[in-house]
N, C-alpha and C positions, 0 to 999 in steps of 0.2 A: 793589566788587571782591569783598570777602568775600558780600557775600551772592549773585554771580554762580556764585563755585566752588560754594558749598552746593546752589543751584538746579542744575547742573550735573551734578555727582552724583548728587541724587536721583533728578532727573529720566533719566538713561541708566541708571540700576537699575532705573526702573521700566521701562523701554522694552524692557532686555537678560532685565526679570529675576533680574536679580543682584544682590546684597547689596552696601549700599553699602559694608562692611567691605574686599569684595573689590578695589572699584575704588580706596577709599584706598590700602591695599595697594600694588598696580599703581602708582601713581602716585610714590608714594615710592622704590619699587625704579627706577622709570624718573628723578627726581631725582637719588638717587645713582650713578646708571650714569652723567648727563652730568656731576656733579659730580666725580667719578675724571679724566670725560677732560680738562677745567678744571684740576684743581688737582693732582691726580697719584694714580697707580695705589696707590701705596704706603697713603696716607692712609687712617684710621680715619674714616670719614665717616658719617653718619646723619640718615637723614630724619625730619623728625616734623610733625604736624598737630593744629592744634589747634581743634576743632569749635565751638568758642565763635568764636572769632575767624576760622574757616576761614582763615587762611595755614599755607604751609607752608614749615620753615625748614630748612635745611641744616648739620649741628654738624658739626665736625672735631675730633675727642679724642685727645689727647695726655699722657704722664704724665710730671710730675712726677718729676726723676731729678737726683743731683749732679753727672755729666758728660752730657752730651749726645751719643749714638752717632749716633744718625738723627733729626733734626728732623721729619722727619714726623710722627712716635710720639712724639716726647720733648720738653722744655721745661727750663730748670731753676726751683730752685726760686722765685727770684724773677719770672719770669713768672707763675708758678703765684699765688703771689699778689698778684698785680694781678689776675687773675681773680679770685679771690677770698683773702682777707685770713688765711683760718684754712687754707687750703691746706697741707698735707704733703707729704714725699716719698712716693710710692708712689701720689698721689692722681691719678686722671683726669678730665681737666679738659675741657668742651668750649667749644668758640668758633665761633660763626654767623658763616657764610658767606653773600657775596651774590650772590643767584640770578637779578640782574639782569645778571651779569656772564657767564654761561654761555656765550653766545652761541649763534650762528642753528645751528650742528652741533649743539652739545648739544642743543638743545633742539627738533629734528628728530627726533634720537636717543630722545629722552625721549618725541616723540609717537608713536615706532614701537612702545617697546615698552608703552606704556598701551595701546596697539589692538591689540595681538597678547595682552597679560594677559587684556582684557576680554571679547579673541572667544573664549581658550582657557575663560576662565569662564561664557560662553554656550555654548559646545559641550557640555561638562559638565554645566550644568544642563538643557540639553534630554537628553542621555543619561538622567539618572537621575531623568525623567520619565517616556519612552518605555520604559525597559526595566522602569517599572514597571506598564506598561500590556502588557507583552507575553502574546500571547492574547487579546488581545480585538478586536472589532472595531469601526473606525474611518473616517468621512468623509473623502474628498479629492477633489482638484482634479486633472483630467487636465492638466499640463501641455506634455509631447513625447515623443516613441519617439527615444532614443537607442541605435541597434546590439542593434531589435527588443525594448530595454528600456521601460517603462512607467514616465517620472517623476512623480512624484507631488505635487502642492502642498500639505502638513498645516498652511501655518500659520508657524510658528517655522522648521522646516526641512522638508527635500521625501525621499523616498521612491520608491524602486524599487521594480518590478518585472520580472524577468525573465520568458523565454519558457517555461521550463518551471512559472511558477506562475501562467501565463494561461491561462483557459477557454481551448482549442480555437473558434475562429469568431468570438471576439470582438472586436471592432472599436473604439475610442474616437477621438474627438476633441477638441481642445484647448479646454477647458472643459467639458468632462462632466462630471458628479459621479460618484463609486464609491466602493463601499464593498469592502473590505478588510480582512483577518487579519494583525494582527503578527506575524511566524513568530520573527524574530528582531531583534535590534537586537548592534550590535558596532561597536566603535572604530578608528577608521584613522586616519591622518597627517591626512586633511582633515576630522573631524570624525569625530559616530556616523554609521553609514550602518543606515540602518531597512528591512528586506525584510517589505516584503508579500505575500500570496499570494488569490489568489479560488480554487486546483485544490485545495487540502489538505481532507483529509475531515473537520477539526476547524472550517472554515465552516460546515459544515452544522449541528455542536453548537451555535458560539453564535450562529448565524442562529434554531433553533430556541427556545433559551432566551429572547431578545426577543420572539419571538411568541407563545411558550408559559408563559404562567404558573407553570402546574405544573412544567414543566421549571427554572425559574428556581427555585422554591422548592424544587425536590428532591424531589417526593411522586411524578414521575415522572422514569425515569433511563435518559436513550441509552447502552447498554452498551457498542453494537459499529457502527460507520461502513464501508460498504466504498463507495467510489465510484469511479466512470468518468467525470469531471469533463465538462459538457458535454452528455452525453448518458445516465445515471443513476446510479441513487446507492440503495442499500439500508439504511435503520437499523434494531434491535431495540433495540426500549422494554419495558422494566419497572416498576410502578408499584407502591410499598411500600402503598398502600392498596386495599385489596380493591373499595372503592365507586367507585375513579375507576378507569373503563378508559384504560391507556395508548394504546392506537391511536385512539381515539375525543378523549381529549386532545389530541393531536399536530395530529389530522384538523381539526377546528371544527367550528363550525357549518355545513353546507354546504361542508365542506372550506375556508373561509376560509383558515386558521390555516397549511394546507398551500400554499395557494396563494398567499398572501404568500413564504413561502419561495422556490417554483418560479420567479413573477416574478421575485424579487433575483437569483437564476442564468439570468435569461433562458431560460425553457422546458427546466430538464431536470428530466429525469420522475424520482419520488422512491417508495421503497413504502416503507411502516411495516409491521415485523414485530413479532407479540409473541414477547418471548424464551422460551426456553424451556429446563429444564436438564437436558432428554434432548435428547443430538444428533441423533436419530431424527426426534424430532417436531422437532426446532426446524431442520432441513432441509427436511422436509415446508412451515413455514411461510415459510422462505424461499425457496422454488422456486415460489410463489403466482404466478401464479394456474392452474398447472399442476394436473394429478389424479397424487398416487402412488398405485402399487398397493400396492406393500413397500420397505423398504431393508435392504439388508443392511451389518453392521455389524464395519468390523475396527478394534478397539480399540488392539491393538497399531500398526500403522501408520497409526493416525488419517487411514482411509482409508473410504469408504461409496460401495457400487453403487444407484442409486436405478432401482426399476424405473415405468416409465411406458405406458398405454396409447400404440400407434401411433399412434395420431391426437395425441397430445398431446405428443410427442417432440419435433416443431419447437419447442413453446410452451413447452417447458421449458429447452431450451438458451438459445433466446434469440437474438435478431440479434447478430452475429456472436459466440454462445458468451457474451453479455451475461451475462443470467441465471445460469445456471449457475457463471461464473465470478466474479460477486460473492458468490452464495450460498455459493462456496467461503470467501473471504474474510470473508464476515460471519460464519463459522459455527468457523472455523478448520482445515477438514477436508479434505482431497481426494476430489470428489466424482467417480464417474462414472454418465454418465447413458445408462441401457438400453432401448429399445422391448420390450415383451412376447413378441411374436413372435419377438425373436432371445434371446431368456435359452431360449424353449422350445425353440427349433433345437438351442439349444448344449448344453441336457440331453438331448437325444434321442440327439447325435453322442456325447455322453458312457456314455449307457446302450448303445449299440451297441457301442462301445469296453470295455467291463466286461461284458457279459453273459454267462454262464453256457454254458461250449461243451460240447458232449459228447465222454465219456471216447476217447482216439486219435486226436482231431481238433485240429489246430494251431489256435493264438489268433490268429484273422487278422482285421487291420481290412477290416470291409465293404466291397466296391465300390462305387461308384455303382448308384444306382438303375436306369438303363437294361441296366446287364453283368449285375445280379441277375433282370430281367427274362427275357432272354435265355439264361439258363442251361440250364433245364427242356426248353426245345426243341432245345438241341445234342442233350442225353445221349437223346431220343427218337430224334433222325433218326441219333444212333451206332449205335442199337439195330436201329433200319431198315435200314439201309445192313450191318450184319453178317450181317443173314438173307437179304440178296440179293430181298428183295422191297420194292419201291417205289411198289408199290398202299396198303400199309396205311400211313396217318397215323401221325404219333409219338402222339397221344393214345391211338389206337383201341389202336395196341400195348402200351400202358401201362395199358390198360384190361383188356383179355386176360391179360396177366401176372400183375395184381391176383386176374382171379379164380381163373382155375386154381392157378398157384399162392398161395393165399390162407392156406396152415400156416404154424405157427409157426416154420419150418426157412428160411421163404425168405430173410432175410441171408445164412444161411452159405450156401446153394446162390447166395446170385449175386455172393458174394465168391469160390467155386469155381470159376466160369462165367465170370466174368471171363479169368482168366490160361487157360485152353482156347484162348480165341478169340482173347490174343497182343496185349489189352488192356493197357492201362496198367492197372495196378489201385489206382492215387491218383486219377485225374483223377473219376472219378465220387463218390467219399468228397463230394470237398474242392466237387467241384460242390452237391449233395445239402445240402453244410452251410450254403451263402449261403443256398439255398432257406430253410431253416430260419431263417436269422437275418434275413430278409426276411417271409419270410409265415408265420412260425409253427408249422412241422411239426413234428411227430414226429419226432424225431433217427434212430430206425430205419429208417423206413419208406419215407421218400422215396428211401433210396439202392438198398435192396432190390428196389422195383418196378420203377424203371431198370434194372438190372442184371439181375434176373430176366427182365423183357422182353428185351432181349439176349440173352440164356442159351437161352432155348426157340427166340427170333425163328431163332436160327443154327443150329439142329438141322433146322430144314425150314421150311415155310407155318406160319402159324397154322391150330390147329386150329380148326373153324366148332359 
């Protein structure tokens, strides 16, 4: 019997893992729980074990006192010694009890709570296993999808995972193998509950450090992770030694080294950037494999316009904004990304809007292209139509004005000529100046031969 308990013990310490201190423990506290309900609540009772002999005995201690209040607690002095001989007052005395007499409750009682000591001692010790492993990555066993959760088989205990830290499209069935990120481990009422994750951007760290030496050694170091779990994923490496390239480490041989990583995420696409600690360039390197032209740089709202040829505009954004929007992410910055073509639009629209008017002429934004076209031939057929001949062209008349009156005098005489003939004397100015901010005239000149034309056209025929 004694060497039954000792095999007993050991052997469920080795099984739970647990110390056999602990389960002695356990076992004692559940003795004296059925021993209270036996002999009484009151009583001073205590368990003890003795590993030479493995039995375990039951004492009830009692002191020593000249009247007796509470027999539970007390004795007088002549019981005292018959336990023993040199007994005192004030001395506590114990006396084994027998544990054959418990009965079938106690000792129910006693098996409930050594099974609830033992499991709360293996909860425990797999907790401050696991949360010493947190961060790394671990093998398991697909068990079942509980309410779209992914339980997990580790072994000792099992492992969740929810829907938000499952790839997108991935699929398992009951007994797959997978590997997996502790994210967290944390205590409940029914044990530690362990979450794993395969979507976190800190998979791809220590996926790379297993297949990358140098990464594991530290001579090369993923600084920044931005990922789209599933479908890509962008890192920037930096390598403290000049001789080993970090993209070239990462890559393999033949890309090996990369491609073991890709397969563990089931196909999603992976770029290695070198970092860099101008945000300029190291934007340029994470919009690869795009062409920049330039970037423009606001420091203050850590903010950058990336200018890109046309043709390369789709490839830089990315399926659906892919690209662009991790390189925001890997880089820290708010990017936006420009076609060439529209950065030149919009300084053109800008230089039209500022340009230099001449003196008595209002700052008017430009018309459209088509109303500036059309201008030049109102203020001719105006000019036609006041001299009452409908033979001459607005050009021809325009032509004739130019040369006769061809002095220095002609502005003031066809700002004169104007109001004679009952003319608006703005509508031709303000015509004259779109010309001008259209096709580049001479701020005098255009408005004079208009108007001159006019001026003579309404005195008679043109002269031949």
């Amino acid at each position: 019997m004694i060497l039954d308990v000792g095999q007993i013990i050991a052997q469920l310490g080795k099984e739970k893992g647990i110390d056999k201190a602990v389960i002695i423990a356990a076992i004692k506290e559940a003795l004296e729980t059925a021993a209270r309900k036996k002999y009484g609540m009151n009583k001073i009772l205590e368990a003890t074990y003795d590993p030479d002999t493995g039995e375990f005995e039951i004492l009830s201690f009692r002191t020593a006192a000249e009247t007796v209040d509470d027999p539970d607690t007390q004795m007088t002095l002549e019981e005292a010694q018959v336990l023993d001989p040199e007994a005192q007052l004030g001395d506590s005395l114990g006396e084994r009890l027998s544990t054959k007499d418990l009965g079938r409750i106690a000792a129910q009682t006693a098996r409930q709570i050594i099974m609830q000591k033992v499991k709360d001692a293996e909860r425990e010790v797999i907790y401050n296993e696991f949360i010493g492993r947190k961060g790394e990555i671990l093998n398991g066993i697909v068990q079942r999808y509980e309410r779209d959760c992914l339980v997990i088989d580790l072994g000792k205990t099992e492992a969740i995972m929810p829907p938000s830290e499952q790839i997108p499209r991935e699929r398992y069935r009951q007994g797959d193998r997978i590997r997996a990120y502790i994210k967290d481990v944390t205590k409940t009422s029914r044990g530690p509950e362990i979450l794993l994750s395969r979507s976190d951007p800190r998979v791809i760290l220590k996926l790379f450090e297993q297949e990358v030496p140098e990464v594991y050694e530290g001579v090369v170091s993923i600084l920044s992770v931005a990922r789209e779990p599933g479908f890509r994923t962008k890192i920037a490496v930096r390598s403290r030694d000049r001789d080993v390239d970090p993209v070239g480490a990462c890559v393999g041989m033949k890309g090996s080294r990369v491609q073991s990583v890709v397969q563990e995420l089931r196909g999603e696409r992976i770029d290695i950037i070198a970092w860099d600690e101008d945000p300029a360039r190291f934007v340029c390197n994470a919009l690869q494999p795009a062409e920049i032209i330039r970037v423009l740089v606001n420091e203050s709202g850590k903010s950058m316009e990336v200018i890109v040829p046309e043709e390369q505009l789709l490839l830089a954004i990315g399926k659906r904004g892919q690209n662009v929007k991790l390189a925001s992410k890997l880089v820290g910055w708010h990017i936006e990304v420009r076609a060439e073509g529209q950065v030149e639009d919009a300084l053109k629209r800008a230089e039209g809007l500022f340009a230099k008017k001449p003196e008595g002429v209002a700052a008017e934004v430009p018309p459209p292209e088509g109303l500036a076209s059309e201008a030049p031939a109102e203020s001719s057929d105006a000019g036609a139509k006041e001299g009452g001949s409908s033979e001459a062209p607005p050009p021809e008349g325009t032509d004739v004005a130019a040369k006769e009156g061809g002095s220095s005098d002609a502005p003031a005489e066809a700002g004169d000529a104007a109001p004679m003939e009952g003319e608006s004397s703005e509508a031709s100015p303000s015509e004259g100046a779109v010309v001008e901010a259209k096709e580049g005239e001479q701020p005098s000149e255009a408005p004079a031969e208009v108007g001159d034309a006019g001026a003579k056209e309404g005195s008679g025929p043109p002269k031949e």
